[in-house]
N, C-alpha and C positions, 0 to 999 in steps of 0.2 A: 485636531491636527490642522496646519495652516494650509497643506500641499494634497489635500483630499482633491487629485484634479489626474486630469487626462496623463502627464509627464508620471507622475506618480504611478500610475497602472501601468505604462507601458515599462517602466524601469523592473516594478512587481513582474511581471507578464515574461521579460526578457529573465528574469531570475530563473520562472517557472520552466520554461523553456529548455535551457540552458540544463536545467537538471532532468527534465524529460531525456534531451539526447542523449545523455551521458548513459542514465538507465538503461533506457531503450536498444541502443547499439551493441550490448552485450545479452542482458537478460533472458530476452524471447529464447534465443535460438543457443543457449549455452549447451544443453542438453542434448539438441543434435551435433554440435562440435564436439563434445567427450563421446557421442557414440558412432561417429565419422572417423575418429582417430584415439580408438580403442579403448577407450577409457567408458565405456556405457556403465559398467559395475560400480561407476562412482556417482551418478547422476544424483541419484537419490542423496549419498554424501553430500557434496554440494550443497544442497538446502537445505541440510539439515545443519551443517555447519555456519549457512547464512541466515539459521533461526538464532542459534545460540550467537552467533554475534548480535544478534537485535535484541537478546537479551541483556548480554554484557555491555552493549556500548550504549545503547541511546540513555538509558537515566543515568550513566555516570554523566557523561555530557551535558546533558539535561539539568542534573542538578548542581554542576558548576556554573553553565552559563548562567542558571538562575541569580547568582550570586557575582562570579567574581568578572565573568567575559560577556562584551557586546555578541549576540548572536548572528551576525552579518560577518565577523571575524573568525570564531568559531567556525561556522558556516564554509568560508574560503579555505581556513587550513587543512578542512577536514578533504578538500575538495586536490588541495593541492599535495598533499601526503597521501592519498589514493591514486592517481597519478604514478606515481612514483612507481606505487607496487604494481601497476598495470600492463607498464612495458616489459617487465621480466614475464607472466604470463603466456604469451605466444613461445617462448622458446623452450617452455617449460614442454607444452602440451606437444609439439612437434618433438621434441627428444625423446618422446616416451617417458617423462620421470612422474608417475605419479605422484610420489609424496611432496616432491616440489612446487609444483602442481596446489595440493592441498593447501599449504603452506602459505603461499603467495596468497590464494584467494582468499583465505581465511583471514588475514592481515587484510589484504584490500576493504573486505566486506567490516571489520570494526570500524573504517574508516567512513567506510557509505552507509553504512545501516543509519545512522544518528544524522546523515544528510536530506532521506526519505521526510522528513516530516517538516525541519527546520525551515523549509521555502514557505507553508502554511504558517508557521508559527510568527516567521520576519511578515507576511502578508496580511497577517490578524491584526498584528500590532498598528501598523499602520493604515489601515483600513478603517480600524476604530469603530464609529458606528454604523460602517457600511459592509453587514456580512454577507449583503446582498449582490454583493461586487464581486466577492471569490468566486462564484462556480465559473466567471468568464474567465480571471485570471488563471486559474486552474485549469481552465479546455487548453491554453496555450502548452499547458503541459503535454497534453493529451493531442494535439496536432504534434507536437516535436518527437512523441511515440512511432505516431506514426510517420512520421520524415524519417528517422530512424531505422525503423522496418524497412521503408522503401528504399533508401539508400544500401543498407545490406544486403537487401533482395535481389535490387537490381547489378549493384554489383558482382553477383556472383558469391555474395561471404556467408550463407546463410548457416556453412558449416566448416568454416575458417577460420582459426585462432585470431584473423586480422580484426575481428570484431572487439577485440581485447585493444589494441594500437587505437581505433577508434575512438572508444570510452574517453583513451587514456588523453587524447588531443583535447576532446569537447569537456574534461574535468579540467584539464588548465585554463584552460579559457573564462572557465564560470569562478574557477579558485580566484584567479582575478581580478573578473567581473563581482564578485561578492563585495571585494572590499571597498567598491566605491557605491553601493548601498547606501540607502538613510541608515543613519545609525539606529541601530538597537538596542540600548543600553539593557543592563541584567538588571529585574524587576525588582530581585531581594538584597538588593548589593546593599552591605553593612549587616545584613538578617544572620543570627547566631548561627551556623552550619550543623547537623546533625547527622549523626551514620545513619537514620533513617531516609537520610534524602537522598542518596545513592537510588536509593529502589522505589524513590517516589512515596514515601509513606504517608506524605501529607493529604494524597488522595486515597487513602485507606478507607477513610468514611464512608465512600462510594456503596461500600459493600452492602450496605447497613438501607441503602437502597433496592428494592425489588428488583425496579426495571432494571437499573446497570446490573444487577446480576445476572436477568435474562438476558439480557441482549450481549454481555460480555459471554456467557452461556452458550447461545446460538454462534457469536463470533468463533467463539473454539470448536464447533460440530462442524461449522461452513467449512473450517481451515482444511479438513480432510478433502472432502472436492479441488478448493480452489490450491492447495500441495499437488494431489494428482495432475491438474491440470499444467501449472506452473513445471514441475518438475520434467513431465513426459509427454505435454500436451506437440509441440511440436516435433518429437520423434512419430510420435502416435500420425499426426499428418502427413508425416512422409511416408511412414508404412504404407499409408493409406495411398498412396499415389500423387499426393500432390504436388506440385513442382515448385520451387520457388518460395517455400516456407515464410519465410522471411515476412514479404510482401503480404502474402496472406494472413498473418495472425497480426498486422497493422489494421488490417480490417476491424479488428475489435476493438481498438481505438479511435478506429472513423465514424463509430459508432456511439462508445466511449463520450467522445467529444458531443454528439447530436444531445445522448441523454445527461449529460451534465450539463448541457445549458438549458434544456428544460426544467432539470432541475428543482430551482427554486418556485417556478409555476405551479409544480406537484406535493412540493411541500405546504403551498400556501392552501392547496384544493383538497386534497387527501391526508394533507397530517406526514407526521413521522409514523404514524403505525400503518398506514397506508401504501406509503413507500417503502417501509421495511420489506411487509409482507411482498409486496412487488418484487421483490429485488431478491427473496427466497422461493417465490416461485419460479420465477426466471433461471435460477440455480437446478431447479427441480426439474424442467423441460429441458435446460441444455442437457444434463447427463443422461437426461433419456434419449435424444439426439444421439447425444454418442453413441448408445447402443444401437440407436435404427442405423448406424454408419456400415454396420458389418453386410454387407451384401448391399445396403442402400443406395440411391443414388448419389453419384459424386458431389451433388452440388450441395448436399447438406455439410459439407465440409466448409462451407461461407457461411451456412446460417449458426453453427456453434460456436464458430471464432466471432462472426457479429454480435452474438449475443453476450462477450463480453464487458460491453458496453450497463446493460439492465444490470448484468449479474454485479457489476462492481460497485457503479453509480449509488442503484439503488438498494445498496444494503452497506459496505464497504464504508463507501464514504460517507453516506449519510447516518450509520451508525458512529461513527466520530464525529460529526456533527450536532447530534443527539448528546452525546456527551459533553460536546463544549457545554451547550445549554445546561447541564446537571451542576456547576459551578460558579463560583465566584471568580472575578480575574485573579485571586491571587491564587488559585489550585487548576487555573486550568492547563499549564504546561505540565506539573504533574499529573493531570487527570487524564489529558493527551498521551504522555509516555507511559504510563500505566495500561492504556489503551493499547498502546504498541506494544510492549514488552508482552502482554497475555494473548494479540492475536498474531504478529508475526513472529515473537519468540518463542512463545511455550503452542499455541494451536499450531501453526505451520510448521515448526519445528518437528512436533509429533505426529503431524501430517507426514513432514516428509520419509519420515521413519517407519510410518503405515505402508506408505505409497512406494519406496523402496524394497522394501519387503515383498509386497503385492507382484511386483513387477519382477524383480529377480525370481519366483515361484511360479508365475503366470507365465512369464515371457520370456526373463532372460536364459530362462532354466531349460527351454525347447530350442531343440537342433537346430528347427526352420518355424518359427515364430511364425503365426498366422495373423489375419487382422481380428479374426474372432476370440485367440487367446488373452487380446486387451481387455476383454469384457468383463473378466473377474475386478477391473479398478473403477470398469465406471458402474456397475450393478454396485459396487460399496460406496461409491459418488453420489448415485442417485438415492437409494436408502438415506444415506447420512442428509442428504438435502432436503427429502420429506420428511424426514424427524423432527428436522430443525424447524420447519414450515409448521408444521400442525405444531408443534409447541409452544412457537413464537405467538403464532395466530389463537393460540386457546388463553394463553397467560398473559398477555400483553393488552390491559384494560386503561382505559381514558381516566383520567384524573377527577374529581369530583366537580372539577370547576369544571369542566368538559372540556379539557385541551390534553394535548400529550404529556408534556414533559411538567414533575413536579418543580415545585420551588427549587431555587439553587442554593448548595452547599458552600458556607465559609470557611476557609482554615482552619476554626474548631472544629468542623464539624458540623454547627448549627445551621438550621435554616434562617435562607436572607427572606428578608419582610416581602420581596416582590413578588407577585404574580406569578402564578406556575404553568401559567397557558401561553404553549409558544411555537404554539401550531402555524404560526405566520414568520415566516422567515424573514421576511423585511424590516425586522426589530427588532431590537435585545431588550430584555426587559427590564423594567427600571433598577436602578441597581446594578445593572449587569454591563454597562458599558464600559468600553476598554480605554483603560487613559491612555498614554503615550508610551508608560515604559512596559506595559502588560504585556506577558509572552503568554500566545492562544495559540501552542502546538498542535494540530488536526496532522494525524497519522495516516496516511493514505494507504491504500495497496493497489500501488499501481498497476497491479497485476488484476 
């Protein structure tokens, strides 16, 4: 690419950003606004219902853009038809209308769910052989998280339908801002269309691989904590006393931010198995934390939300990073939303249907809810986290050449001739570099 330069990243950077805010200013604190204004018995809905959109929207999207639409357009409309469904929200949840309520946000979220990833995917492409460039353009995200927090925090909305009106400003703005993007043209445009590309079926092969089975594996065990947390982690903090919600759970973005830009240092030093492991133990010490929270001192209520930062970085994101590596450019947007579909749509999804459950039995279900009756979610948080840990850690063996990740997968299915040692992140291996129209989908959880 000719514009590998400073304008370039900052155009990338302003993308990232832009779609951080929009996240951020509703996400964190949804869950305290339905149980502020009586709707708690839906919390759990909610995310369960913003699984199954992540299942239903990102590969149809997905496997259009591949074909017939530039992904920087795609991109904006999705951004601008969210939007739309955003401002009726506020009056929904002030009227009291549950099902409308439902309704709205369910429609909003097919619209955003397939947005979560597309800013990585326009950033790959043109990055090309600089994959060593994303963790910074991506911290940009991860500071507009927390601009976000702090902006709701401080104003007072941390349990205000206003955070809805918010979103819905900062999704116009990037709807667009998208469309004057470098173009991203569709990779397979003229390529015969199949009903298997709906579901991504051209990264099917994946399976027939060990490691993507573990670590798609572990990706579905994490989802139970990181559902718990997502769903009731900031009601749980206010039980707990803390003031100002908001502001505080932006701390795990300030955080966030510190270990994504390390990053790619960690991956060069320790491997993907390395950082994996990191980023599951760190999962395994916050929900213990949680539990030392019941009678503990207040301030370990900064050190669980900071630790959102390890617990994401280093497992989350670097495990779709992991998997870019496992392909060739022409399966890595399928291998990407295959990624997606299995941990934010079917793990989180069944997370949050665990974690619903748990919580209406535990908590919602007593007269006067104590901070100790939380403890039946995170005792299943923590479990689920050390299961995941020792097994990731027991099954998860270096390649014969002594590097992580093996050769990468083509279209057929076959292995590419390159080198499978790609323990160094400042290179794609031969073969693997991305031309100009390559869509490299990295699914994030920004959570």
């Amino acid at each position: 690419m000719q514009h590998r330069n400073t304008p370039l990243y900052a155009r990338l950077g302003t993308m990232m950003l832009l779609e951080f805010l929009v996240f951020g200013s509703w996400y964190p604190t949804v869950g305290l606004v339905l149980s502020k204004h009586g709707f708690g018995d839906l919390i759990g809905l909610v995310f369960v219902f913003s699984s199954v959109a992540a299942v239903l929207s990102p590969m149809f999207v997905g496997a259009l853009a591949d074909r017939f639409f530039s992904a920087h357009k795609v991109f904006g409309t999705l951004h601008l038809a969210g939007a739309a469904v955003l401002v009726f929200i506020p009056s929904a949840v002030t009227s009291g209308n549950d099902g409308l309520f439902l309704v709205l946000l369910f429609v909003f979220t097919l619209f955003f769910q397939p947005t979560q990833a597309m800013p990585n995917n326009i950033a790959f492409v043109h990055l090309q052989d600089k994959p060593e460039v994303f963790p910074y353009i991506r911290a940009l995200g991860t500071g507009a998280w927390i601009v976000a927090g702090l902006v709701v925090g401080q104003l007072g909305l941390s349990a205000s339908p206003v955070i809805f009106y918010l979103a819905a400003g900062w999704s116009v703005l990037l709807g667009v801002y998208a469309f004057t993007l470098p173009a991203t043209p569709p990779q397979q445009r003229g390529a015969m269309f199949r009903i298997g590309d709906f579901v991504g079926s051209g990264a099917f092969a994946l399976f027939r691989r060990p490691k993507f089975v573990l670590v798609m594996g572990c990706m579905l065990l994490i989802s139970v904590p990181i559902s718990i947390y997502n769903a009731y982690g900031s009601t749980y903090l206010s039980a707990a006393g803390v003031d100002d919600v908001a502001s505080v759970m932006s701390l795990g973005q300030a955080f966030e931010l510190l270990f994504i830009l390390v990053l790619p240092v960690l991956l060069r030093t320790v491997g993907y198995r390395g950082v994996l492991t990191t980023g599951l133990v760190a999962w395994t010490v916050r929900c213990a934390l949680f539990l030392a929270m019941d009678g503990g001192p207040h301030w370990l209520a900064y050190v669980v939300v900071g630790m959102h930062g390890a617990c994401n970085d280093f497992f989350m994101i670097t495990a779709c990073m992991f998997v870019d590596r496992l392909v060739t450019p022409a399966l890595k947007a399928q291998a990407q939303a295959l990624v997606f579909f299995l941990s934010i749509g079917v793990g989180q999804g069944l997370g949050a249907l665990l974690a619903d459950a748990l919580y209406s039995h535990a908590v919602a279900g007593r007269t006067t809810p104590t901070l100790g009756d939380w403890n039946t979610l995170w005792l299943l948080a923590a479990a689920v986290s050390l299961v995941t840990l020792v097994l990731f850690a027991v099954l998860f063996r270096k390649e014969r050449s002594g590097g992580d990740v093996p050769p990468p997968l083509g279209p057929s299915g076959t292995l590419d001739a390159s080198p499978g040692d790609t323990s160094e992140v400042t290179s794609v291996p031969a073969g693997d570099t991305l031309p100009p129209t390559a869509e490299a989908t990295t699914a994030t959880a920004a959570t």
